[in-house]
C-alpha positions in Angstrom: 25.8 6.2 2.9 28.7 6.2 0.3 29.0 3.5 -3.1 31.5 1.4 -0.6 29.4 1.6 2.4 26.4 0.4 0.3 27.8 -2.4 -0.7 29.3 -3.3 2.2 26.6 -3.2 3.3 24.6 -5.1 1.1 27.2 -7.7 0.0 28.9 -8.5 2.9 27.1 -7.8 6.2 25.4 -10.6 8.2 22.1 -11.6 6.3 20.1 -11.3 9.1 21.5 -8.1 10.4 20.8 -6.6 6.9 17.5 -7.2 7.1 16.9 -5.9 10.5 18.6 -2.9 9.9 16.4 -2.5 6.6 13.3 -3.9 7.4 12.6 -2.8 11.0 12.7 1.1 10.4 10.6 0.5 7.2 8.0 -1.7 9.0 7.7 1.0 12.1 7.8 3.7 9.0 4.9 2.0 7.5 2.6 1.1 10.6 3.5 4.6 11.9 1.9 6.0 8.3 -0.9 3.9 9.0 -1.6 5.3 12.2 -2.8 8.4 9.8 -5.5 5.9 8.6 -6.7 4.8 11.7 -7.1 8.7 12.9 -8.8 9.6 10.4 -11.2 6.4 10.6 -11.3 7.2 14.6 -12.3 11.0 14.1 -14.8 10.1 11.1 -16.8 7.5 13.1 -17.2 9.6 16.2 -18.5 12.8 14.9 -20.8 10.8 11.5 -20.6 7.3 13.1 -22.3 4.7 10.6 -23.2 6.9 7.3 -19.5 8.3 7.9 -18.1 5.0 7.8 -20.2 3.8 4.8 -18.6 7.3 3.0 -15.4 6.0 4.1 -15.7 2.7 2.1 -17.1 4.3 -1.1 -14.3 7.0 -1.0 -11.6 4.1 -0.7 -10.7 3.5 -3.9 -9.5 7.1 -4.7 -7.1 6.4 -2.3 -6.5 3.0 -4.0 -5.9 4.7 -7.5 -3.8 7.6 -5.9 -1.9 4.5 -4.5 -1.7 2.1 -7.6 0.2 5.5 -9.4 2.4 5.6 -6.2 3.4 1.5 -6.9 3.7 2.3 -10.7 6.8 4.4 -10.0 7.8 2.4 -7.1 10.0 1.0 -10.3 12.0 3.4 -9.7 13.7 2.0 -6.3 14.0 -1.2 -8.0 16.3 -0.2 -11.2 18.1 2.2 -9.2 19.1 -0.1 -6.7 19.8 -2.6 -9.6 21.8 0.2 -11.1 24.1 1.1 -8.3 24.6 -2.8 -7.8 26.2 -2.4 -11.4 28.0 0.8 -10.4 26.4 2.5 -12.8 25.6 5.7 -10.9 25.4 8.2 -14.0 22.2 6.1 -15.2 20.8 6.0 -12.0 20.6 9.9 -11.9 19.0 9.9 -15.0 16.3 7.7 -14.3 15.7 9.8 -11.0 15.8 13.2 -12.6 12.8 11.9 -15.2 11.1 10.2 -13.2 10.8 13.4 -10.8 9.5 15.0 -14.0 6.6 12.9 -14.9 5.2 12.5 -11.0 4.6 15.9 -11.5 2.9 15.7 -14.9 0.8 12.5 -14.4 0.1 13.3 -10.6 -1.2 16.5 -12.1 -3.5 15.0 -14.8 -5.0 12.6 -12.1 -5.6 15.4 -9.7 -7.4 16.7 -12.7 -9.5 14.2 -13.9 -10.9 12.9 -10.6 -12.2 16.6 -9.9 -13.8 17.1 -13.1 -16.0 13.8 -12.8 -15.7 13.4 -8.6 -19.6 13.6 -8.7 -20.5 11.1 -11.4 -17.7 8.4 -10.1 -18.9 8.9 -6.4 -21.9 7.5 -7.4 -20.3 5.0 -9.8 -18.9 4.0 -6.9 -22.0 3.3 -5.1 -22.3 6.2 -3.2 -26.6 6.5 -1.7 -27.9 9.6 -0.8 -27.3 9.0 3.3 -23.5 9.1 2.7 -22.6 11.0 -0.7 -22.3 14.6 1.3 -19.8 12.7 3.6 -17.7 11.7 0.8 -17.8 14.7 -1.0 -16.2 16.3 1.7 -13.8 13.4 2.3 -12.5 14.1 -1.4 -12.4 17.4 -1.4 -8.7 18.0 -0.2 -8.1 13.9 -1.3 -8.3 14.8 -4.8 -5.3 17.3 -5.3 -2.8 15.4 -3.0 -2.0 12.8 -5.9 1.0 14.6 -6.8 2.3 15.1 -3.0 1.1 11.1 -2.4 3.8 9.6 -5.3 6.4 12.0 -3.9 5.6 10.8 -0.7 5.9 6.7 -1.8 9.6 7.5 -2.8 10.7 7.0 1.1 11.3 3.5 -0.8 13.6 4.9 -2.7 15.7 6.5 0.4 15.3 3.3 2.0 16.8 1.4 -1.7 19.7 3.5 -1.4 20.2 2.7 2.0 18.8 5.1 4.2 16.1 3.3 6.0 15.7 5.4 9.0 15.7 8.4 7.2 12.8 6.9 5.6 10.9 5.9 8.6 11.5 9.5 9.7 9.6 10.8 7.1 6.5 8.5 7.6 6.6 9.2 11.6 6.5 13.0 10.4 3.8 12.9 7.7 1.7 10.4 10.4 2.3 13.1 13.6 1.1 16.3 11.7 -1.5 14.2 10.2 -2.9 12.9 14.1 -2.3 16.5 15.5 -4.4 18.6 12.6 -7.0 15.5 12.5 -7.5 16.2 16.7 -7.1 20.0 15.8 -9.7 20.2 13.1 -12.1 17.8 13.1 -12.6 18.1 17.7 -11.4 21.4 17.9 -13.0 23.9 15.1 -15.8 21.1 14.1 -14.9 20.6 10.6 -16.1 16.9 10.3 -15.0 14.8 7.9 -13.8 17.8 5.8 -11.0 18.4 8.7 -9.7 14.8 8.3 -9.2 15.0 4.3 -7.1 19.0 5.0 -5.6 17.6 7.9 -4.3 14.6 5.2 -3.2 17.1 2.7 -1.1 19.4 4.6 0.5 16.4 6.3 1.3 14.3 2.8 2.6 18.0 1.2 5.1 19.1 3.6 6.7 15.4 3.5 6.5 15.2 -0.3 8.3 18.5 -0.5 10.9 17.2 1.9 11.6 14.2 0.3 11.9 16.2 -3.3 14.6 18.5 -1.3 16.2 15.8 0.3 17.3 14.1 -3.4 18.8 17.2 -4.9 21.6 17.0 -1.8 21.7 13.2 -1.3 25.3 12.0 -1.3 24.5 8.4 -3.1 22.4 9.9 -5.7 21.8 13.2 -6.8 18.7 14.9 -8.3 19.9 17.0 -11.3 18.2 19.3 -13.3 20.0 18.0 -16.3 18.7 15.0 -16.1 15.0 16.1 -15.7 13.9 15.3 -19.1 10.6 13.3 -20.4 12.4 10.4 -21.2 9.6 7.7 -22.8 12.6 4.8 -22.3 13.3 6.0 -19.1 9.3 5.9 -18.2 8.7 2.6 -19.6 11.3 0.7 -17.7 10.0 2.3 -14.5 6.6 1.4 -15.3 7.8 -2.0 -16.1 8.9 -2.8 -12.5 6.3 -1.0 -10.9 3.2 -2.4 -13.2 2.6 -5.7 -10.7 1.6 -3.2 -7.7 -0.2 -1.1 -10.0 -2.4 -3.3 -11.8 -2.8 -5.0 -8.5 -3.8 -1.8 -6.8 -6.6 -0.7 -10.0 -7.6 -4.7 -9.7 -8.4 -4.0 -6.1 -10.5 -1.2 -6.4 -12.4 -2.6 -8.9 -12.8 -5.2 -5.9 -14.0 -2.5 -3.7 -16.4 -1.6 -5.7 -18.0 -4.8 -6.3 -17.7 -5.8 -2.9 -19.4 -2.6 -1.6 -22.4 -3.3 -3.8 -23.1 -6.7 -3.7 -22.4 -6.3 0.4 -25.0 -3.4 0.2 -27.7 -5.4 -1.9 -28.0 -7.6 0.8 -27.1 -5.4 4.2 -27.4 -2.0 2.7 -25.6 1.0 4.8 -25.0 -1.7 7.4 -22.5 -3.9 5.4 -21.0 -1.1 3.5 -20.0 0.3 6.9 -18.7 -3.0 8.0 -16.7 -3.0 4.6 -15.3 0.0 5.6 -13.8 -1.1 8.8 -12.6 -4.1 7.9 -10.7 -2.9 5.1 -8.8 -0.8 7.8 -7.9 -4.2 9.7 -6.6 -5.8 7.0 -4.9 -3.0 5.9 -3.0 -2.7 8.9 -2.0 -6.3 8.7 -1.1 -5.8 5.0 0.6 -2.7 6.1 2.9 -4.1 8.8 4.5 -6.9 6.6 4.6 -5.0 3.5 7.4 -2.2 5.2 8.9 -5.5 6.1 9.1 -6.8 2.0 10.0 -3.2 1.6 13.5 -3.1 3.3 14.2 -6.9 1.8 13.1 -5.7 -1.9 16.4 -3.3 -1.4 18.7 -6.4 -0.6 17.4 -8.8 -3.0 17.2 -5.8 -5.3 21.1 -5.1 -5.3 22.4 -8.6 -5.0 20.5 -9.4 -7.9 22.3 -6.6 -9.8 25.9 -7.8 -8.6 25.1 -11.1 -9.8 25.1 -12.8 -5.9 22.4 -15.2 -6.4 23.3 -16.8 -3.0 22.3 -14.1 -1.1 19.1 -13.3 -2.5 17.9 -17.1 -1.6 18.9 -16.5 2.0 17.0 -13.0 2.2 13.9 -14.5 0.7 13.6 -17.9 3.4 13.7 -15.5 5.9 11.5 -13.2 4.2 9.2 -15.8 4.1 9.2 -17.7 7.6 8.9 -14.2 9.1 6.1 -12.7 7.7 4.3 -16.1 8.1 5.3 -16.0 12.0 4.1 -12.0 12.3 0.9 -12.5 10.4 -0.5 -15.5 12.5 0.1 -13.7 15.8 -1.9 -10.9 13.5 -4.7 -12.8 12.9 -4.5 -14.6 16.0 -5.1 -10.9 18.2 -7.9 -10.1 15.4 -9.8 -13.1 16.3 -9.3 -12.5 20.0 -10.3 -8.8 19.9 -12.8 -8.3 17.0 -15.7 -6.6 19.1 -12.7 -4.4 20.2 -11.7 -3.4 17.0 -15.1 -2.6 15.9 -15.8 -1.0 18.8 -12.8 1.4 18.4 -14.5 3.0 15.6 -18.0 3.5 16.2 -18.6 3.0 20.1 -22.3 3.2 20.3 -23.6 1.4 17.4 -24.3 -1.9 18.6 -25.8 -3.3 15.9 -22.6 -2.8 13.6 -20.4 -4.1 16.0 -21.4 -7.3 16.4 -22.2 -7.8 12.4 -18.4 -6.4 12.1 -17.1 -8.6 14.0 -18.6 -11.6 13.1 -17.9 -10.5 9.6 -14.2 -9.8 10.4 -13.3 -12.8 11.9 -14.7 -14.6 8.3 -13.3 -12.3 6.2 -9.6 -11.9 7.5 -9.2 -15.4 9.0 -6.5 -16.4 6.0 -4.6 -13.6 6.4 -1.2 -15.6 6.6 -1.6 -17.0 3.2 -2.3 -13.1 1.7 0.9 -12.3 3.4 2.8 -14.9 1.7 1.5 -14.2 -1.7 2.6 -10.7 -1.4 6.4 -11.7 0.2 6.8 -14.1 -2.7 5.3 -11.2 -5.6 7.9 -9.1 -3.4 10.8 -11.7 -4.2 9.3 -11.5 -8.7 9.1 -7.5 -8.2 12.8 -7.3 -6.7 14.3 -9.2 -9.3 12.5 -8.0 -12.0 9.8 -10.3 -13.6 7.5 -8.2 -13.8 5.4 -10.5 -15.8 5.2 -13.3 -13.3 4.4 -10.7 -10.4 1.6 -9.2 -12.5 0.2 -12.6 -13.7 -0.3 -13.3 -10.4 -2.8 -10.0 -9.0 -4.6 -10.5 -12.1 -5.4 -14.1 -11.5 -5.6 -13.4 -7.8 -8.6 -10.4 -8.1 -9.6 -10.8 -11.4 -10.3 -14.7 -12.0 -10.5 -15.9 -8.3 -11.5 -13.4 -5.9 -14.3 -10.8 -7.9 -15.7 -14.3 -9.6 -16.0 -15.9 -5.9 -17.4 -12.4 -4.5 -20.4 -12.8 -7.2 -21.0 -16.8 -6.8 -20.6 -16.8 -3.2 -22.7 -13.9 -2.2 -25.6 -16.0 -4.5 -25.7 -18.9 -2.9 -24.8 -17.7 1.0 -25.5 -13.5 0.4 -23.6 -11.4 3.0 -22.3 -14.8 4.2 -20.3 -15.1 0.9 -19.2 -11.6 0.1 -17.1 -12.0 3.0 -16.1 -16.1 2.4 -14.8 -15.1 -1.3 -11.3 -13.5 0.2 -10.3 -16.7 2.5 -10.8 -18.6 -0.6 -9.0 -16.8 -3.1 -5.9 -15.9 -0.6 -5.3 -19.8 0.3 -5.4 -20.1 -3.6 -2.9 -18.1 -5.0 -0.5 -18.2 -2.2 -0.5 -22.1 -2.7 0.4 -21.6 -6.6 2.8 -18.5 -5.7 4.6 -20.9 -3.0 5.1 -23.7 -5.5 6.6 -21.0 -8.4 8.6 -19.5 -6.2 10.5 -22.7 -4.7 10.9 -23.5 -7.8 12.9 -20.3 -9.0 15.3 -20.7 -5.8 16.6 -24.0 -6.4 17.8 -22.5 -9.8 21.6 -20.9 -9.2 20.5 -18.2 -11.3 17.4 -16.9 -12.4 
């Protein structure tokens, strides 16, 4: 897509149809790429059922960190998209070119780090003795993939510069090789668990490297090695924009953790396996509305740069009364089909079924409210108040919802581990709401 086709596009098209066309291939990109997740979960609980799940749980948040680096560069889609709305193509090359650069050097580091003390933070973690083997083997091939996984997260920026079905493509691809090698591994050479984290790898490399080619012959915006240089400024701006999703994404592995241990003081393997599937559900539910803020980010992104004010109100109402519509229905089929769900993972457990699903339908039932907290941080995030956005996943984890996880679980145990994420959703997205109102009925923000 061509400077004068983008902004036709963005400027000028029918709102709505802008947003379909956006939104639609990044929300199938992004519940296709969870389909990797739910394979993986699949495979795992078959072949190590119970202790394999509780692995699963205590490996999460390496995944959570890999991701929070992914959602600190995710900056870069936002200020290049705010670039281009300026016309300023030049400085959008730059900032791609060094950002490129450093994904390589601090995707390296982490690979690093998390190898050198895998052992002591799996059992910071929480890790017991019945599951620790699992998730060694889980991070085995997890570990080095960080630099692969931040490539990977820059399908946002081919969707920014308005190639959304190119960036679905690549999260079909990464989620097909990822479902074949799980199948081929893990049922037909009896790797285990350690099958589902090479079948991950190989799957997240090959796209990363795609996307990396794909940028240096990109007609919008070219990847140069001129411009690959450690620019500090550069860095900081990116990290700027992107510092919301990645505090909010460290914030919630630090929930993790707490969750899994107070869960396990009082149901032990049981409840950390329950943990472990549950986060998958609401995952997915998180998953399929957040491709959706995804493809709008790229709209309210550019029209914030060319100064249309007007438009970005209109992409954020229906922004809003959409994901509220999709996420009911979500939580409505959850609530419907919990046993299901459960069952889906570990068939013959009976005992964890039920406790899942009574824990599920407690844990996830204010599921609507998370998914308008995150469209209105979205709407902060796209137009750059970064401040606001973050302010609001550190009093969202950090004040309400770890707080609530501790008091609850005192007075009702289990009962309140599961109680403090209703509570703590309805809140924020009730303060959010009222901020965010607020900013619209400004002409300019």
């Amino acid at each position: 897509m061509r400077d004068d086709a983008l902004k036709l596009e963005f400027e000028n098209s029918r709102v709505l149809s802008t947003i379909l066309k956006f939104s639609i291939p990044s929300s199938i990109g992004s519940i296709i790429g969870m389909l990797c997740v739910l394979t993986d979960r699949y495979f795992i609980g078959q072949v190590a059922g119970r202790e394999g799940m509780s692995a699963i749980a205590i490996v999460f948040p390496y995944a959570m960190i890999m991701n929070s680096i992914t959602f600190l560069f995710s900056g870069i889609a936002i200020i290049i998209g705010v670039k281009l709305g300026e016309d300023d193509k030049d400085g959008a090359e730059k900032i791609l070119g060094t950002s490129f650069l450093w994904i390589i050097l601090i995707g390296g580091a982490l690979s690093v780090f998390l190898w050198l003390f895998n052992n002591k933070i799996l059992l910071l973690l929480g890790a017991t003795p019945e599951n620790i083997v699992y998730a060694k083997q889980y991070t085995y091939y997890i570990i080095p993939i960080a630099v692969f996984q931040i490539f990977l997260g820059q399908s946002t920026l081919m969707r920014g510069i308005g190639y959304p079905v190119s960036a679905m493509g690549v999260n079909i691809f990464t989620a097909v090789v990822n479902i074949v090698l799980d199948y081929i591994f893990i049922m037909k050479f009896s790797m285990g668990i350690l099958g589902a984290s090479l079948a991950t790898f190989i799957a997240t490399a090959m796209s990363a490297i795609y996307i990396v080619v794909y940028f240096f012959y990109c007609p919008v915006i070219k990847l140069r090695f001129k411009h690959m240089r450690f620019d500090v400024e550069i860095l900081k701006s990116v990290f700027k924009i992107g510092s919301p999703r990645f505090y909010n994404q460290l914030l919630q592995s630090a929930l993790v953790v707490v969750t899994n241990k107070r869960a396990g003081i009082y149901g032990g393997d049981l409840a950390t396996a329950a943990i472990g599937i549950i986060s998958i559900i609401r995952n997915v539910i998180n998953t399929s509305l957040q491709g959706f803020n995804q493809g709008t980010a790229a709209i309210i992104s550019y029209n914030y740069g060319a100064k249309n004010y007007k438009r970005v109100k209109e992409v954020v109402k229906i922004q809003l009364w959409t994901v509220i519509v999709i996420s009911s229905l979500l939580v409505f089929l959850m609530f419907k089909n919990s046993t299901e769900f459960s069952k889906f993972f570990v068939k013959n457990d009976i005992v964890l079924i039920d406790f899942t699903s009574n824990a599920m339908k407690i844990n996830l039932c204010m599921m609507t409210f998370t998914a308008i907290f995150l469209s209105c941080n979205n709407f902060f995030q796209a137009i750059k108040s970064s401040k606001i956005a973050t302010n609001f996943f550190v009093f969202r984890i950090l004040v309400l919802n770890i707080p609530l996880v501790y008091i609850l679980s005192y007075f009702f145990g289990e009962m309140g581990v599961w109680l403090a994420f209703p509570v703590s959703d309805t809140t924020v997205a009730i303060a959010i709401m009222c901020l965010t109102y607020k900013k619209l009925k400004k002409r300019t923000y």
